[in-house]
N, C-alpha and C positions, 0 to 999 in steps of 0.2 A: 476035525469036523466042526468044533464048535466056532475057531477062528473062520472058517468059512461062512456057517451059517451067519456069524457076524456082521462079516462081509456084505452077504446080503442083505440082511436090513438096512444095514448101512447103506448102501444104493439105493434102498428104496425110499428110504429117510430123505434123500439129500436127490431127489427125482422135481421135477420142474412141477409137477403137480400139489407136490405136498410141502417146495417152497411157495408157490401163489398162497395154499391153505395158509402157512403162517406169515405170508406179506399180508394177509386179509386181519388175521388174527393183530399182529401188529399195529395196525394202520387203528383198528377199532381198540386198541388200548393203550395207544399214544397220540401224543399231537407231533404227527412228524411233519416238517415244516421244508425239508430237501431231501433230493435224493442223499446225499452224501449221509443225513441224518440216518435213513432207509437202509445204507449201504450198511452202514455202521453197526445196527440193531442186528440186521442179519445175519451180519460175519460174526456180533457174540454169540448167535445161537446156533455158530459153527457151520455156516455158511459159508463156500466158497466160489464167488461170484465174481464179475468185472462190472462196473458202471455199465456198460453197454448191456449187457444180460437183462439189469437190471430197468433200464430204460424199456427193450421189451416185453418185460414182466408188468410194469406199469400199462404199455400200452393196449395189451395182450388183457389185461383185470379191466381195461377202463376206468382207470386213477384218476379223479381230476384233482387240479388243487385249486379250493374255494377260501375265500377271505373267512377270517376268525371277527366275532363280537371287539377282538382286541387288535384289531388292524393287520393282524398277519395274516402268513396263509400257510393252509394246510393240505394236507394228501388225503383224500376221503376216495372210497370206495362209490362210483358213482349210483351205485343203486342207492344206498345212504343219502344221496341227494335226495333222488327221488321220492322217497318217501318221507322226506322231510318237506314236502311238497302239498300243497290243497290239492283236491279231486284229481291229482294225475296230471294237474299240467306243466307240459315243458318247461324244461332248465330254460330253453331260450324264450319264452315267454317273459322272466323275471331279469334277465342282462343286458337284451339285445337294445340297443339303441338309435344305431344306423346302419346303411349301406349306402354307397357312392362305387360307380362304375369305371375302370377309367380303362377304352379300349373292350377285351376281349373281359378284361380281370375284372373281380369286386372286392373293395376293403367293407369289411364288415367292424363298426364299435361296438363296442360291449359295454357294461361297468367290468369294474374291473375286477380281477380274477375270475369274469365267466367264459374267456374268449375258450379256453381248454377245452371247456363243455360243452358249448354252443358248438363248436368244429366239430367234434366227435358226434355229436348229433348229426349233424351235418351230414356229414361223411356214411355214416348208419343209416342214415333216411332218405339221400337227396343221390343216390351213385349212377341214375341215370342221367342223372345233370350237371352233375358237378364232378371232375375229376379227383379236386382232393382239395384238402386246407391247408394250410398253415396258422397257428395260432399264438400268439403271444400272450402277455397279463391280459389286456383291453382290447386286440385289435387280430382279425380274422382276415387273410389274404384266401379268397373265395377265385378257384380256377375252375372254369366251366371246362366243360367237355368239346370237342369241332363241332361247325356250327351248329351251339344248341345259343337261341337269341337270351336276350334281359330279362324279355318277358316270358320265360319259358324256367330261367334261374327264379324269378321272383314268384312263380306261380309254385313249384318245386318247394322253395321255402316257406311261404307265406300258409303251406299245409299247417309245419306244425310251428312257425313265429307266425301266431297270429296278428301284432303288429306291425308288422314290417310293412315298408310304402313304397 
């Protein structure tokens, strides 16, 4: 009886819910700087995971990774962004730098380490017009949807990058 009861906790320990609770826990009491770092932390606390799991755990929490005071960069919980934020405004308000068209596509600049968060924003805010991102350190490859025009992507965005042109 009691190896079963066991059991069960034990499954509910190691459940997709209450590893996010301690990706979050983790994240806010280290400077994790990669996944593999991320991989690493969690398999000590008996975690048995693949890099791919983990990839959608990240994407799943909305992870981004932002530049450190000391040139690197780190895995924050992207609400912790935000609130690290004046009156509420946009991640892409503070990185976005350009967009240029080429064709159907848009590259979007960043500085860099914000391209992660500006797409997820993106992608969160703009999904009547934009089909999806792709994002790098500094640069966002911006796929519209069938015929939705330039001016219809930049009107979309220009909601919440108030500087964009």
């Amino acid at each position: 009886m009691y190896i079963f009861a066991f059991y069960i906790v034990y499954l509910y320990l190691m459940t997709k819910k209450y590893r996010h609770k301690i990706i979050k826990e983790v994240l806010q009491a280290n400077e994790v700087g990669s996944q593999d770092m991320l991989l690493k932390l969690l398999v000590d606390k008996g975690f048995e995971l693949t890099q791919a799991t983990l990839s959608r755990d990240i994407k799943e929490l909305k992870i981004v990774k932002v530049p450190t005071a000391k040139g690197s960069y780190v895995y924050q919980l992207s609400e912790s962004m935000q609130n690290l934020q004046d009156d509420d405004i946009p991640l892409s308000s503070f990185g976005f730098v350009s967009i240029e068209f080429s064709g159907q596509l848009a590259v979007i600049k960043t500085r860099p380490g914000y391209a992660m968060a500006i797409a997820g924003e993106i992608d969160r805010k703009s999904t009547r017009y934009i089909l999806g991102t792709v994002a790098g350190d500094d640069t966002i490859l911006l796929i519209p949807r069938e015929n939705i025009s330039r001016e219809e992507v930049m009107a979309s965005l220009s909601v919440f990058i108030p500087n964009i042109e």
